[in-house]
Biopython code that builds the backbone (N, CA, C, O; Angstrom):
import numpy as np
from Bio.PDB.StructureBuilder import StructureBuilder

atoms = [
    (1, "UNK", "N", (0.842, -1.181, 0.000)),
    (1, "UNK", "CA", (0.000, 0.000, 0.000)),
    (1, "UNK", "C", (0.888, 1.245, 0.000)),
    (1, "UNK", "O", (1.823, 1.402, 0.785)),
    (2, "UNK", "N", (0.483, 2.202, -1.036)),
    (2, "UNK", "CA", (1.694, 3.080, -1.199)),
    (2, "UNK", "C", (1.120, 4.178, 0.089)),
    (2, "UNK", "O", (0.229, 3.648, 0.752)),
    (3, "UNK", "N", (1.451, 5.462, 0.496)),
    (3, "UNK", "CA", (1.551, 6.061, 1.863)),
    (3, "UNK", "C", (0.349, 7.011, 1.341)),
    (3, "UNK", "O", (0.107, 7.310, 0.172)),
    (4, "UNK", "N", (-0.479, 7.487, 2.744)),
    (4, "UNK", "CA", (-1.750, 7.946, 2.360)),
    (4, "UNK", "C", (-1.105, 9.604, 2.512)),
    (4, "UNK", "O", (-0.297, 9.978, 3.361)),
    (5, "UNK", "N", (-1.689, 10.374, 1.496)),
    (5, "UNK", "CA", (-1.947, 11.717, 1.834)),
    (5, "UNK", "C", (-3.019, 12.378, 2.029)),
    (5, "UNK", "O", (-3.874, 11.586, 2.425)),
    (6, "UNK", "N", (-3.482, 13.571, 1.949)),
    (6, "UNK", "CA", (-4.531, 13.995, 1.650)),
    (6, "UNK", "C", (-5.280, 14.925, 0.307)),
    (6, "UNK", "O", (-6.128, 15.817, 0.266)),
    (7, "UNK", "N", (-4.321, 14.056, -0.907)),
    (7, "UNK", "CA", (-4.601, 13.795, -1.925)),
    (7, "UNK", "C", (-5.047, 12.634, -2.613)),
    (7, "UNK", "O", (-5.606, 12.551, -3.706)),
    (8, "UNK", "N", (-4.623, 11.505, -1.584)),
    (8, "UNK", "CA", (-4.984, 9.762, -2.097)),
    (8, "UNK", "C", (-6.420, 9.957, -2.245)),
    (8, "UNK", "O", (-7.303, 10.613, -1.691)),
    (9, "UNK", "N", (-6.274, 8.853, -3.534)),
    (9, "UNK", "CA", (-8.013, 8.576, -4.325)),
    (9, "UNK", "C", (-8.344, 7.252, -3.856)),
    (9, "UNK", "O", (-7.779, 6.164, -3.964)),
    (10, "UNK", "N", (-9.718, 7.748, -3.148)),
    (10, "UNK", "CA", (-10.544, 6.758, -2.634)),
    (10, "UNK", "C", (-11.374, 6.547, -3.751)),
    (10, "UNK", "O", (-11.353, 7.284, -4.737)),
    (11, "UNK", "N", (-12.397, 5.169, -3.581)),
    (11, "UNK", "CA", (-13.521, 5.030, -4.522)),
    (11, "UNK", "C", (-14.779, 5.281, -3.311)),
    (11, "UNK", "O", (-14.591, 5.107, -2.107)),
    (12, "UNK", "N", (-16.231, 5.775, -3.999)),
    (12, "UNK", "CA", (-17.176, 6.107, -3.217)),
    (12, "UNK", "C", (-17.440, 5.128, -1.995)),
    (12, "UNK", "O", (-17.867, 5.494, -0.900)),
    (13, "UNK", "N", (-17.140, 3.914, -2.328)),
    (13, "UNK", "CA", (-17.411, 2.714, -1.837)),
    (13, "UNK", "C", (-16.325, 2.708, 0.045)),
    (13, "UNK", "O", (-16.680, 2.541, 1.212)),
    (14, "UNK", "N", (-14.801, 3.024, -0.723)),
    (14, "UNK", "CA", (-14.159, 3.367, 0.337)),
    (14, "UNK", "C", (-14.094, 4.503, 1.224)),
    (14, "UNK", "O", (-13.642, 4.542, 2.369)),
    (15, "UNK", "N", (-14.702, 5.587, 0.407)),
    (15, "UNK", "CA", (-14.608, 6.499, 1.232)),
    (15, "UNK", "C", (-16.198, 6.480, 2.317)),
    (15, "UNK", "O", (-16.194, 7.160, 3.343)),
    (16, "UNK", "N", (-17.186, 5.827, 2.020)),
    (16, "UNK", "CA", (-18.465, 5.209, 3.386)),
    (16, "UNK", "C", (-17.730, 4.306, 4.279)),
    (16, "UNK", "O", (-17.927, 4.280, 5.494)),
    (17, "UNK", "N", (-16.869, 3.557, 3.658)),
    (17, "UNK", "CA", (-16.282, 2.838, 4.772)),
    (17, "UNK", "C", (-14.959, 3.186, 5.865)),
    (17, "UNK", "O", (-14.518, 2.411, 6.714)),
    (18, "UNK", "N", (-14.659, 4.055, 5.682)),
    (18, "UNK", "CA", (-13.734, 5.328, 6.042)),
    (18, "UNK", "C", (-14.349, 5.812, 7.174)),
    (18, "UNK", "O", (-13.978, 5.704, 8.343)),
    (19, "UNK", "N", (-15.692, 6.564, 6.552)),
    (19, "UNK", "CA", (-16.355, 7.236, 7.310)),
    (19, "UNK", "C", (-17.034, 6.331, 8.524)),
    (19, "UNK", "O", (-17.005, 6.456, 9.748)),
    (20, "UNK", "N", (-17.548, 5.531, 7.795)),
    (20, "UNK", "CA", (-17.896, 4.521, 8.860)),
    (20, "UNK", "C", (-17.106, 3.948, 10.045)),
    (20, "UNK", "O", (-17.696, 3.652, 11.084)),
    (21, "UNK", "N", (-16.078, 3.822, 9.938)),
    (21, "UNK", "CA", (-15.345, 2.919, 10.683)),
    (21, "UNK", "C", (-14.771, 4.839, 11.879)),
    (21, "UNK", "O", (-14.503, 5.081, 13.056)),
    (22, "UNK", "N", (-14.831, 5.310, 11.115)),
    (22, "UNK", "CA", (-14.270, 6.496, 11.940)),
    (22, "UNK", "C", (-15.375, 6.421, 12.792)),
    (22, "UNK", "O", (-15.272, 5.858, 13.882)),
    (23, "UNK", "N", (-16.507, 6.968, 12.385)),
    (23, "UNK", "CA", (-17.532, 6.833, 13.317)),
    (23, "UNK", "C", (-17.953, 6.017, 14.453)),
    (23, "UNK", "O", (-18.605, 6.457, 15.400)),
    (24, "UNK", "N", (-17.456, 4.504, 14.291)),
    (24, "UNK", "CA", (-17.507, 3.335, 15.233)),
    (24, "UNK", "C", (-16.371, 3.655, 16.135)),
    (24, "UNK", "O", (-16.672, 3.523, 17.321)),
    (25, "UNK", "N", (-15.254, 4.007, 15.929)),
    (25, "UNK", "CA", (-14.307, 4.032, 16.833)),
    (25, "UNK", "C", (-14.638, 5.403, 17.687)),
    (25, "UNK", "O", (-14.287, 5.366, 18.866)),
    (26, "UNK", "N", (-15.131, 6.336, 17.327)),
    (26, "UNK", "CA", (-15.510, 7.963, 17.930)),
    (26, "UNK", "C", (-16.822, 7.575, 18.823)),
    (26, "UNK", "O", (-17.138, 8.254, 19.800)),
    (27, "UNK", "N", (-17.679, 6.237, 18.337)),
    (27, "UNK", "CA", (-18.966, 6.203, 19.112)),
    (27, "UNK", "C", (-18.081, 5.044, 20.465)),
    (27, "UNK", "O", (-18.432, 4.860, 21.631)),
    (28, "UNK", "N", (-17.170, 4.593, 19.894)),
    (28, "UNK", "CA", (-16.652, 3.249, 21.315)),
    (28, "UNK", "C", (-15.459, 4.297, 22.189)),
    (28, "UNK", "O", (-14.833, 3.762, 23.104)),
    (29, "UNK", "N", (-15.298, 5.172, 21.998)),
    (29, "UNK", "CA", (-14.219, 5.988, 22.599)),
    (29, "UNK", "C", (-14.846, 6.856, 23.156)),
    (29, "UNK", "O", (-14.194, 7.565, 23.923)),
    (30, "UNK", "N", (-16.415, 7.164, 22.990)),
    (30, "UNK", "CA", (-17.393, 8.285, 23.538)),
    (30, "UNK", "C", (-18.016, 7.573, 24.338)),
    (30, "UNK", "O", (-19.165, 8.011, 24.384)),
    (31, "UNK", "N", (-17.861, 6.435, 25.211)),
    (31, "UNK", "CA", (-18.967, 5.895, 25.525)),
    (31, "UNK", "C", (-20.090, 5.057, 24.942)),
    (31, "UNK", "O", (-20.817, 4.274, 25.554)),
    (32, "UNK", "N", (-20.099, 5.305, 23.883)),
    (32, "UNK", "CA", (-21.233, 4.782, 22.963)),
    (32, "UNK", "C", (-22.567, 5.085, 23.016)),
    (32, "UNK", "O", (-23.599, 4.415, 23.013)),
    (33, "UNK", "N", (-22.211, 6.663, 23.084)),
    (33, "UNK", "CA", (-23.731, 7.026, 22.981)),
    (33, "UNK", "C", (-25.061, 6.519, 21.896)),
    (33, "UNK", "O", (-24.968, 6.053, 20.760)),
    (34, "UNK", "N", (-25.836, 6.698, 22.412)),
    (34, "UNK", "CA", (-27.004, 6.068, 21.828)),
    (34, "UNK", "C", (-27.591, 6.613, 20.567)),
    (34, "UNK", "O", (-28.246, 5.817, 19.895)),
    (35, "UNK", "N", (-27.430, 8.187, 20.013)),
    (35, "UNK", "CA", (-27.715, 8.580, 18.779)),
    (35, "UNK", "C", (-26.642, 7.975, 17.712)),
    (35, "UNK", "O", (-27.092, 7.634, 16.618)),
    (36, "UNK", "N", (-25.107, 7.806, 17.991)),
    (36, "UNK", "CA", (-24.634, 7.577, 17.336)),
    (36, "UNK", "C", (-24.491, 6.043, 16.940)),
    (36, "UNK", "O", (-23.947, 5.822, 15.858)),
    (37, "UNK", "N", (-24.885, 5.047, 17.638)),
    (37, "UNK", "CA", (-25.327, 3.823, 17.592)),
    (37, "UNK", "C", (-26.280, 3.701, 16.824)),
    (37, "UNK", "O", (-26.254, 2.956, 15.844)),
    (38, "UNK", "N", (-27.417, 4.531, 17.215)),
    (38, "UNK", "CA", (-28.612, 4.306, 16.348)),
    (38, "UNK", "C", (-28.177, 4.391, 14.504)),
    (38, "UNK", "O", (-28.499, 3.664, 13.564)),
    (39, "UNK", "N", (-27.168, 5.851, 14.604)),
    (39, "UNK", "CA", (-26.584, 6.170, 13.221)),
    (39, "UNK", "C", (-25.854, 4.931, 12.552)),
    (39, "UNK", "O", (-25.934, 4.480, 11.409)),
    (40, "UNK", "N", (-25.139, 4.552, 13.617)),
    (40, "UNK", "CA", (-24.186, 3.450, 12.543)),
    (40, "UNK", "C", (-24.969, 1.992, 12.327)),
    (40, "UNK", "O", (-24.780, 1.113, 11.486)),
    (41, "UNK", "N", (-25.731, 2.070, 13.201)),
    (41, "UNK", "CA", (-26.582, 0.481, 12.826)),
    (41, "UNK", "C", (-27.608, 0.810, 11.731)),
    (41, "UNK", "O", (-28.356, -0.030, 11.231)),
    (42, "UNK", "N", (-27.568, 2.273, 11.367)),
    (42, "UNK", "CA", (-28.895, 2.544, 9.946)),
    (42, "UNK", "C", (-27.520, 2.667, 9.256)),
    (42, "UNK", "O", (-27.966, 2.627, 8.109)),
    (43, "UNK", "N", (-25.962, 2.806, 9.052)),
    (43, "UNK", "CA", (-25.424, 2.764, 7.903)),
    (43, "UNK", "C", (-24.245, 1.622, 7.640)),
    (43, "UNK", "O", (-23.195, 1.715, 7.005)),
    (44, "UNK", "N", (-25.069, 0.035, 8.683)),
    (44, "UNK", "CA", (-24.038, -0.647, 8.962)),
    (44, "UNK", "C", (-24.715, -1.599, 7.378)),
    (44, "UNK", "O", (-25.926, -1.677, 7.173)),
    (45, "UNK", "N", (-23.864, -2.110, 6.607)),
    (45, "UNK", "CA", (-24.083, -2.903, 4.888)),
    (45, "UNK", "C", (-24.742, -4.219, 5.746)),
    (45, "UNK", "O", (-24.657, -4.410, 6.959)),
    (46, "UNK", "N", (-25.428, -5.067, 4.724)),
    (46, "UNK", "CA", (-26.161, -6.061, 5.121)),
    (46, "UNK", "C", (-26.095, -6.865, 3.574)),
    (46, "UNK", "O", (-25.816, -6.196, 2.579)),
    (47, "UNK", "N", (-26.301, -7.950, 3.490)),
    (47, "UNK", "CA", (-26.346, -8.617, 2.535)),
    (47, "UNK", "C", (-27.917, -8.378, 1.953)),
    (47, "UNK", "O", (-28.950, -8.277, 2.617)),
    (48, "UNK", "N", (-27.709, -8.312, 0.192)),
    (48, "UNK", "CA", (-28.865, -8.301, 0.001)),
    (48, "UNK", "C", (-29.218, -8.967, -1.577)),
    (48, "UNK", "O", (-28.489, -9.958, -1.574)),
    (49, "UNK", "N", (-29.692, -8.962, -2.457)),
    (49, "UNK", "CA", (-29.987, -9.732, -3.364)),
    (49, "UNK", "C", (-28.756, -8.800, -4.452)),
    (49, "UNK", "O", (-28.022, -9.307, -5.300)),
    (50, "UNK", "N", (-28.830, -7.754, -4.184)),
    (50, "UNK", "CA", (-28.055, -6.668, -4.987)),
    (50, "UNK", "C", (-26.457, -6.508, -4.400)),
    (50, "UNK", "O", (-25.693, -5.714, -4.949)),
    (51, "UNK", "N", (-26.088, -7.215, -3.405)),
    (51, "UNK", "CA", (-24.969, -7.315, -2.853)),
    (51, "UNK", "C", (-25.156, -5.996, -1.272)),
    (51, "UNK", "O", (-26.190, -5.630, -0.713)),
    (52, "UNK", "N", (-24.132, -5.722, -1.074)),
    (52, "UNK", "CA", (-23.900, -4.568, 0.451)),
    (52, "UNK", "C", (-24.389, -3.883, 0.387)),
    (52, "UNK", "O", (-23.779, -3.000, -0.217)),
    (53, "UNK", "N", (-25.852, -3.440, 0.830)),
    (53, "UNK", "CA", (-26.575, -1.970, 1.248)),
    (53, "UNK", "C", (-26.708, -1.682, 2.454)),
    (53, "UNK", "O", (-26.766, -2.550, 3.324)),
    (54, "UNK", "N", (-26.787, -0.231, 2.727)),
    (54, "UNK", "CA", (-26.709, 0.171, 3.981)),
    (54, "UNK", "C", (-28.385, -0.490, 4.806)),
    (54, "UNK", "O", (-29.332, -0.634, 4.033)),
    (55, "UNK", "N", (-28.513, -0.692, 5.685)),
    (55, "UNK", "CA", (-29.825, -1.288, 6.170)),
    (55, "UNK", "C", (-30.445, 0.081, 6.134)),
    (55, "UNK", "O", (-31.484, -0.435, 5.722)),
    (56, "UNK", "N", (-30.710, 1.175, 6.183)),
    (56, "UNK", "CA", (-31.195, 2.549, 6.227)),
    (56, "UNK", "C", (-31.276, 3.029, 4.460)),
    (56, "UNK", "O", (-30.129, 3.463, 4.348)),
    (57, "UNK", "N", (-31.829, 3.185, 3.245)),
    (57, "UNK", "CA", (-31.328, 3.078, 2.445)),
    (57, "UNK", "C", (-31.505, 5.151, 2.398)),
    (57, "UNK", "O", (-30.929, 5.835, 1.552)),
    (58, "UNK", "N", (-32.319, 5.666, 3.394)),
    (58, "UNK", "CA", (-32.464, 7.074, 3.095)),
    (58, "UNK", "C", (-31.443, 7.835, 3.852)),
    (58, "UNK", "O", (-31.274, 9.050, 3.748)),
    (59, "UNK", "N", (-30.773, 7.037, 4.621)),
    (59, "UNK", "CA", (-29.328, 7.517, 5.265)),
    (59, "UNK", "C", (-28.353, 7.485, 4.105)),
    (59, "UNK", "O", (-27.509, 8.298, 3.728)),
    (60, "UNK", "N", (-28.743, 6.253, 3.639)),
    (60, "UNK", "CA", (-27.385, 6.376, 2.286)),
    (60, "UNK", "C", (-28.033, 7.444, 1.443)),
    (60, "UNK", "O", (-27.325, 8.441, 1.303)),
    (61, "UNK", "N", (-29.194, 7.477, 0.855)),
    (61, "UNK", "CA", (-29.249, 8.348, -0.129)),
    (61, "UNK", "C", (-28.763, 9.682, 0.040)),
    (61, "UNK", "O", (-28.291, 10.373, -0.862)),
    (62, "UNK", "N", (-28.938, 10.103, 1.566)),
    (62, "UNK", "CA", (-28.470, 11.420, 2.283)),
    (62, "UNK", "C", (-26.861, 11.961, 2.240)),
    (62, "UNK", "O", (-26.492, 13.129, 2.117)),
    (63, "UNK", "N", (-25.725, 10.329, 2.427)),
    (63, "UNK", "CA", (-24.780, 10.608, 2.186)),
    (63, "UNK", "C", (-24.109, 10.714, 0.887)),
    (63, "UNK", "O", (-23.237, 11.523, 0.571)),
    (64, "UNK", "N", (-24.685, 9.698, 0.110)),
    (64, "UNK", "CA", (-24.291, 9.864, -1.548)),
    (64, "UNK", "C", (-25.305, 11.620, -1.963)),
    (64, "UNK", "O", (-25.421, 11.889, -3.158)),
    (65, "UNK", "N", (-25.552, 12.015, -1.547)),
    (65, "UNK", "CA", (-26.252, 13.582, -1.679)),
    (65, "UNK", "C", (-24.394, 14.373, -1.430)),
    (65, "UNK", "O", (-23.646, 14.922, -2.240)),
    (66, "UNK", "N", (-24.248, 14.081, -0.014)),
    (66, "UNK", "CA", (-23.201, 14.551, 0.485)),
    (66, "UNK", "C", (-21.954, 14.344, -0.513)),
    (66, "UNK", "O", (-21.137, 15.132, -0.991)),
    (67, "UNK", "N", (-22.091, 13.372, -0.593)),
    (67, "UNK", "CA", (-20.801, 12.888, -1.360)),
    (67, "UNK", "C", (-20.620, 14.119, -2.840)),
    (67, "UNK", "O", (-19.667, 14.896, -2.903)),
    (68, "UNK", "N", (-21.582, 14.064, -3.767)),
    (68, "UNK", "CA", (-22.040, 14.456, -4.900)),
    (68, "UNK", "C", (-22.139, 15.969, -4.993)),
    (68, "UNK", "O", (-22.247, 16.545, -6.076)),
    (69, "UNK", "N", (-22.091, 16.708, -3.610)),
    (69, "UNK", "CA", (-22.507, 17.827, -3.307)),
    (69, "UNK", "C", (-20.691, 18.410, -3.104)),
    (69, "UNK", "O", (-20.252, 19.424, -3.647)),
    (70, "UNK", "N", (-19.899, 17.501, -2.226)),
    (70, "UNK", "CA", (-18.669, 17.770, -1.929)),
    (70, "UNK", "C", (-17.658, 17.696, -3.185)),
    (70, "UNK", "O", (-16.732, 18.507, -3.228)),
    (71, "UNK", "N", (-17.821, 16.722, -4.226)),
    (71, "UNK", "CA", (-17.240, 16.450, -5.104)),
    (71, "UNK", "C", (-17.514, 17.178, -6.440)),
    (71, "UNK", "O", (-16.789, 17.222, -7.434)),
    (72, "UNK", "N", (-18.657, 17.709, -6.250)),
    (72, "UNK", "CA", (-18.774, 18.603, -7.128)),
    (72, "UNK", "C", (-18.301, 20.011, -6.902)),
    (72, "UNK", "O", (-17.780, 20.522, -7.894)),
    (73, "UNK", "N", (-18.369, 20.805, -5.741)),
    (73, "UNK", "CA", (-17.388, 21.651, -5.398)),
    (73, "UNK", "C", (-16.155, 22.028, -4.995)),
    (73, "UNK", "O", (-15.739, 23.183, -4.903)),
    (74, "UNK", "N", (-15.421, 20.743, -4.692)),
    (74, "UNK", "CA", (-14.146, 20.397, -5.045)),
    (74, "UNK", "C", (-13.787, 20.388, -6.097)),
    (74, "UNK", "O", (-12.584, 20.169, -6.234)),
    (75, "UNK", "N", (-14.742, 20.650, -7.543)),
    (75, "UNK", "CA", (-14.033, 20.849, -9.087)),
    (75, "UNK", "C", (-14.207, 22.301, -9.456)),
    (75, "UNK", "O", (-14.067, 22.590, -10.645)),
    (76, "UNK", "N", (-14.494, 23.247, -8.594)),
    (76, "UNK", "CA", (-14.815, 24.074, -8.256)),
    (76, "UNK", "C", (-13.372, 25.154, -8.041)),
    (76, "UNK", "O", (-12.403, 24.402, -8.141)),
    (77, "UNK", "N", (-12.971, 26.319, -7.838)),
    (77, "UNK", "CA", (-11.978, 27.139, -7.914)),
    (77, "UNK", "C", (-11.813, 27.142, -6.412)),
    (77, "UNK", "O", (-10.809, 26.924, -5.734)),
    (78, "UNK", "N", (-13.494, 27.551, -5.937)),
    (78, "UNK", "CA", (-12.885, 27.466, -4.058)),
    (78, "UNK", "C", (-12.926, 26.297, -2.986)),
    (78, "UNK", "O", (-12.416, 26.385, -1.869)),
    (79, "UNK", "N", (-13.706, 25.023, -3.553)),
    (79, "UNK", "CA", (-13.368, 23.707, -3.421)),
    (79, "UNK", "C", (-14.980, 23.812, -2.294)),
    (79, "UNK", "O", (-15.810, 24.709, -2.150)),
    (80, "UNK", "N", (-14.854, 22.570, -1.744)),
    (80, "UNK", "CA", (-15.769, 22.982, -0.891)),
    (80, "UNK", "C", (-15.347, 23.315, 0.556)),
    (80, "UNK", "O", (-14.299, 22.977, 1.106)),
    (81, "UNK", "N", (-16.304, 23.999, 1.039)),
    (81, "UNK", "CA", (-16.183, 25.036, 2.637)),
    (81, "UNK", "C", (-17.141, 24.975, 3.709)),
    (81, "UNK", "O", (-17.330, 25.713, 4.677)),
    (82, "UNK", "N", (-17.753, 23.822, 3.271)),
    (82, "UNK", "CA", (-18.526, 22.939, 4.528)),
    (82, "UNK", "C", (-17.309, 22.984, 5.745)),
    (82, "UNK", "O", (-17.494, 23.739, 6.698)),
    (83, "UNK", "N", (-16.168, 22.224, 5.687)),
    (83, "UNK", "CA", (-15.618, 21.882, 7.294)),
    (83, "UNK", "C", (-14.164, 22.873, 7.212)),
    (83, "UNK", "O", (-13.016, 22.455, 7.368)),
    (84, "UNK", "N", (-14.587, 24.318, 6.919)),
    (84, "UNK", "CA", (-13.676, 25.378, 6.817)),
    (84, "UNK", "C", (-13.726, 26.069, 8.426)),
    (84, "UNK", "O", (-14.578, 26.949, 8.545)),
    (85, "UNK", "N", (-13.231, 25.883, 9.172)),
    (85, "UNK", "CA", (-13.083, 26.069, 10.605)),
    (85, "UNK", "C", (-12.958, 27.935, 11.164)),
    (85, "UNK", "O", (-11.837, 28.444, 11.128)),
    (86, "UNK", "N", (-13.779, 28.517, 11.488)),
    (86, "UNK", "CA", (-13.647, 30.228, 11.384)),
    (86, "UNK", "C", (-13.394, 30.521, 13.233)),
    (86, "UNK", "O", (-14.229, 30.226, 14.088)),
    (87, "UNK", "N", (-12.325, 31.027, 13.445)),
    (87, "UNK", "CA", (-12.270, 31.053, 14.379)),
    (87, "UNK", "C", (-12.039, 32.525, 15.126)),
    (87, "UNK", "O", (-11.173, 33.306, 14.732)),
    (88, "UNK", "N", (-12.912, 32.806, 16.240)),
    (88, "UNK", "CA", (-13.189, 34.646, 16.351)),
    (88, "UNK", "C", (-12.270, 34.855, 17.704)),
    (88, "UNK", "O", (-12.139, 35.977, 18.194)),
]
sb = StructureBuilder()
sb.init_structure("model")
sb.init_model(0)
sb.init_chain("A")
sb.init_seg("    ")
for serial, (resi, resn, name, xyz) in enumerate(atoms, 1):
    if name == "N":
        sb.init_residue(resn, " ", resi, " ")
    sb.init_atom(name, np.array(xyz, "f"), 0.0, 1.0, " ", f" {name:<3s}", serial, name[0])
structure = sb.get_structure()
């Protein structure tokens, strides 16, 4: 595996599971609160006739929104500025 930056190309596929797994370790290191449990068991994959879907399929549709929304303004001049941190 060559060394990650924060230019390495994920596929959509890896980058839910990224997110996901970040999320499981942030919900077992928090205690495991109960909203975020609820979250990852609606975006945990399940076997299905079509192969791995999220058991929640309007959570996924919400994040492939996200996804599509970020990646399209990342081709963009000012990229996107959702998690642009402003500090007063």
């Amino acid at each position: 595996m060559e060394s990650l930056t924060l230019d390495s190309k994920v596929t959509l596929r890896e980058a839910y599971l990224i997110m996901f797994d970040f999320l499981d370790k942030y919900w077992q290191r928090t205690g495991k609160p109960d909203d975020i449990g609820e979250l990852l068991g609606d975006l945990s994959l399940s076997d299905t006739a079509e192969g791995k879907r999220p058991m929640d399929d309007s959570e996924y549709a919400d994040w492939f929104t996200s996804a599509k929304i970020v990646l399209e303004q990342e081709q963009s001049d000012t990229g996107y500025r959702g998690a642009d941190l402003t500090f007063i």
